[in-house]
Backbone as CSV, one residue per row, in Angstrom:
resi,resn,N_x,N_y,N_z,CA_x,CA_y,CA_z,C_x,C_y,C_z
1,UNK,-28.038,23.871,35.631,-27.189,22.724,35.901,-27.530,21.567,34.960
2,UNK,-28.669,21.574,34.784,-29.159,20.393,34.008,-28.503,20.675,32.454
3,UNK,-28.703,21.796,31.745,-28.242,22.068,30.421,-26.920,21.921,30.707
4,UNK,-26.025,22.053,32.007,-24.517,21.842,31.789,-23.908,20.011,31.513
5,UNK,-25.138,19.428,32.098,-25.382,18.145,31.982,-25.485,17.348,30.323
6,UNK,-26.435,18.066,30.521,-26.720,17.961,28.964,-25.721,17.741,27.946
7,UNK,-25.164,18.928,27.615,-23.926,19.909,27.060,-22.584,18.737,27.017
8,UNK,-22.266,17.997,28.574,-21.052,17.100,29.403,-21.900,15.570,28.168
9,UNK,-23.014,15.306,27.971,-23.678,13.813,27.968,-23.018,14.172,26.336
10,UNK,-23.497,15.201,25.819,-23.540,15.577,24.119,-21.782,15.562,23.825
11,UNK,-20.940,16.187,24.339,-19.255,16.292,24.163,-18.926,15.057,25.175
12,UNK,-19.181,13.724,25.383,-18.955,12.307,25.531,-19.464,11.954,24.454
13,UNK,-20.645,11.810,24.141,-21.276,11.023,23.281,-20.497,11.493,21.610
14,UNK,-19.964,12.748,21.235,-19.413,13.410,20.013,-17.747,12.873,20.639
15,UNK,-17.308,12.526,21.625,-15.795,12.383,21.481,-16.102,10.505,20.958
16,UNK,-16.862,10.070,22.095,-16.784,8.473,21.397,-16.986,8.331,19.646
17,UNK,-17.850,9.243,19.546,-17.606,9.000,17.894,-16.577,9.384,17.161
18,UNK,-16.162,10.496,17.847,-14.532,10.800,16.912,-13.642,9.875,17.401
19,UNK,-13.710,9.199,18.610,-12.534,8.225,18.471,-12.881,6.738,17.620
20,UNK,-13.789,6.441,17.854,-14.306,5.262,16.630,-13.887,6.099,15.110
21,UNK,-14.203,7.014,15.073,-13.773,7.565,13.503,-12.445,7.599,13.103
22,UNK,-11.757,8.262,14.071,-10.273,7.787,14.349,-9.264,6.395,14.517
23,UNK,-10.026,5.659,15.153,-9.822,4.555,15.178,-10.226,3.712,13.418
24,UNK,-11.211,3.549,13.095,-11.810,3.345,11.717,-10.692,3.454,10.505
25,UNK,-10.189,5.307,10.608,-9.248,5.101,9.894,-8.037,5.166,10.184
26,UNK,-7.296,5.110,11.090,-5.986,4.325,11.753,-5.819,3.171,11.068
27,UNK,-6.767,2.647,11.199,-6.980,0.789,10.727,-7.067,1.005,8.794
28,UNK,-7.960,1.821,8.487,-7.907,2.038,6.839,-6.519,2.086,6.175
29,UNK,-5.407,3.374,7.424,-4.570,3.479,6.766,-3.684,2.538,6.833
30,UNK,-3.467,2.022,8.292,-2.228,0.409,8.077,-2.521,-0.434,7.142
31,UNK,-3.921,-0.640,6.529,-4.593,-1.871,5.559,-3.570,-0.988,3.694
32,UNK,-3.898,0.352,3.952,-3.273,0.777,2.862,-2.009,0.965,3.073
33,UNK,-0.933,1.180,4.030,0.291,0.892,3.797,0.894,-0.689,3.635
34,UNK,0.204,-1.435,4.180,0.125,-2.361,3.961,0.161,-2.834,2.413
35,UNK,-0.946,-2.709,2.017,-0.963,-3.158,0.667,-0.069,-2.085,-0.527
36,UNK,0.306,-0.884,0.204,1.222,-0.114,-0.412,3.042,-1.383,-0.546
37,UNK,3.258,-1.739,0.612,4.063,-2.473,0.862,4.402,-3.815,0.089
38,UNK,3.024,-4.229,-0.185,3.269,-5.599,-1.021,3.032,-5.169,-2.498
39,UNK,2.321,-4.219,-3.027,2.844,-3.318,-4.310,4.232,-3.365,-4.516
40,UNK,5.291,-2.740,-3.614,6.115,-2.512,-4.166,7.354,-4.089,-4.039
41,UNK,6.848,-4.757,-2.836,7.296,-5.820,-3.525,7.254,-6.498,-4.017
42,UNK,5.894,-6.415,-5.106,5.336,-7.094,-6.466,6.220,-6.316,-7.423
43,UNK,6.455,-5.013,-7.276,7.213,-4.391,-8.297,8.566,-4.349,-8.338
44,UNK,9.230,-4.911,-7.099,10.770,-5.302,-7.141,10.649,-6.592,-7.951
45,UNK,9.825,-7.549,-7.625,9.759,-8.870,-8.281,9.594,-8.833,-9.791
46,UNK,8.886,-7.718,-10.363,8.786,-7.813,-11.643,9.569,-7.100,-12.121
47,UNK,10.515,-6.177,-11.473,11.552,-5.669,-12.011,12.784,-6.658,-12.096
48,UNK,12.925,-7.485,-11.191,14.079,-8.253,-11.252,13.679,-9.517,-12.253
49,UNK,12.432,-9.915,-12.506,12.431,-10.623,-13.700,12.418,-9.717,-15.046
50,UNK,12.024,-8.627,-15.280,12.073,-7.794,-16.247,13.820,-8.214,-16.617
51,UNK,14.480,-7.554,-15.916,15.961,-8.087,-16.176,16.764,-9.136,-16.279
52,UNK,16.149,-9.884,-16.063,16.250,-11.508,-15.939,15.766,-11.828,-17.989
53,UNK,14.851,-11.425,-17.971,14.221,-11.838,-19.374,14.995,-10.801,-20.310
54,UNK,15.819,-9.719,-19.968,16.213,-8.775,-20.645,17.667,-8.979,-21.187
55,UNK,18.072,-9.585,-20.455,19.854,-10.390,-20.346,19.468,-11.853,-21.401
56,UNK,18.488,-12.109,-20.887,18.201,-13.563,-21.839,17.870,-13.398,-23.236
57,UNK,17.255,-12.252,-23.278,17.107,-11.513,-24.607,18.125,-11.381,-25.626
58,UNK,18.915,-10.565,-24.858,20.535,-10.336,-25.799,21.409,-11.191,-25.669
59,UNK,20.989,-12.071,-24.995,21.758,-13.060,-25.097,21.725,-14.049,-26.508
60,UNK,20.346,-14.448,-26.592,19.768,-14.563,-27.579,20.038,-13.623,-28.854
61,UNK,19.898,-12.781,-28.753,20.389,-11.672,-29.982,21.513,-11.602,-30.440
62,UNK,22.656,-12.005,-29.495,24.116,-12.580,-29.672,24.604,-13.636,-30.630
63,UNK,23.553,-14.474,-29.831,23.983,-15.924,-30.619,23.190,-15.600,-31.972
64,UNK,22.014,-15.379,-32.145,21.321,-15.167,-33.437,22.370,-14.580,-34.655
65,UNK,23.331,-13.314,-33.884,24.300,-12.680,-34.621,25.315,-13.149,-35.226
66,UNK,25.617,-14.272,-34.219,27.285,-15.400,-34.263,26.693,-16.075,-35.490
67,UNK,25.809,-16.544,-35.560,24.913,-17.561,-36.413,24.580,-17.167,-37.722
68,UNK,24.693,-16.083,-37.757,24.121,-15.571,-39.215,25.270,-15.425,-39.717
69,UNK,26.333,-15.082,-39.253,27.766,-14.549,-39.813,28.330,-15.864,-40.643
């Protein structure tokens, strides 16, 4: 009875650690979707200035053209 004791103290004491481990990275992964999330809306932002500076470009390249003629 006592080793069944035992055995019950050892599979409590091994589940609390898998749920802290579980828990641990639950939390790792929201921190990385998270920062997955503001990645990509750093990369909408630099895409929409990419195009922003890209229109201003040829725009520029336009007039440079009108100008030389």
């Amino acid at each position: 009875m006592e080793d069944l004791m035992l055995q019950l103290k050892t599979a409590r004491q091994e589940r609390v650690q898998t749920l802290k481990e579980f828990m641990r990275l639950k939390n790792e992964l929201a921190r990385a979707q998270r920062r997955c999330d503001e990645l990509r809306s750093e990369n909408g932002s630099l895409k929409q200035a990419l195009l922003v500076t890209e229109n201003e470009l040829q725009t520029l390249h336009a007039y440079a053209a009108e100008s030389a003629m």
